[in-house]
Structure formats: C-alpha cells, structure tokens
C-alpha positions, -999 to +999 in steps of 0.1 A: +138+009+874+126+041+878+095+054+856+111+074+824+085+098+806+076+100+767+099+135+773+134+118+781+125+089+760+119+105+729+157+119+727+166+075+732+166+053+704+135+034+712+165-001+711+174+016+744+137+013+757+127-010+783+102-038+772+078-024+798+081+013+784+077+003+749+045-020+760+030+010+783+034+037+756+023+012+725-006+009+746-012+044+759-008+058+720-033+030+707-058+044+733-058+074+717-047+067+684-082+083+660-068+117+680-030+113+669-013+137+641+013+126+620+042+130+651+022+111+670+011+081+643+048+081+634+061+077+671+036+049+677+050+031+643+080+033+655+074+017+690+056-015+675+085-017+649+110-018+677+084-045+699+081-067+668+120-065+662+122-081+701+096-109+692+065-091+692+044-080+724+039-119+736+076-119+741+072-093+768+047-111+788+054-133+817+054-173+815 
C-alpha cells in the first residue's frame, strides 16, 4: 500500500482509512496535541472515533 498523506486523506471519510493510517496519524496528532487548534483537536476526535468504531487500537495490532 502506498503511503497516503494527511492532504488526500482529509477529502476520505476516515471509514475509508487504512488501520495503519488511522494508527500513524492518531499517534502523530497526540504527539503534538497541547499545540493543536480546534481543526486540528477536531480531526484527531474524529480519528479515535473511527479506531474505536473498528475495536479500538488493540484491534489493530498483530497477534
């Protein structure tokens, strides 16, 4: 799978993520998270609303 950036992703419904996008960018934006504005805090909301709708982020690690 090629490597798809926040800029093409953020015209997706994030149910059309990839587990390992939604994973890498839930844990990019927590990383910076005290230096997000609203956009940002909103984006990140949305991202662990869509991981817990697939079973939470222990769902999208290997046995």
């Amino acid at each position: 799978m090629d490597h798809r950036d926040m800029t093409e992703l953020s015209m997706m419904a994030k149910k059309e993520w990839a587990d390992k996008e939604l994973s890498f960018f839930h844990h990019s934006l927590q990383q910076v998270a005290p230096y997000l504005n609203s956009e940002g805090l909103a984006i990140h909301r949305e991202i662990m609303k869509e991981i817990e709708e697939r079973g939470g982020l222990s769902a999208f690690m290997p046995d």
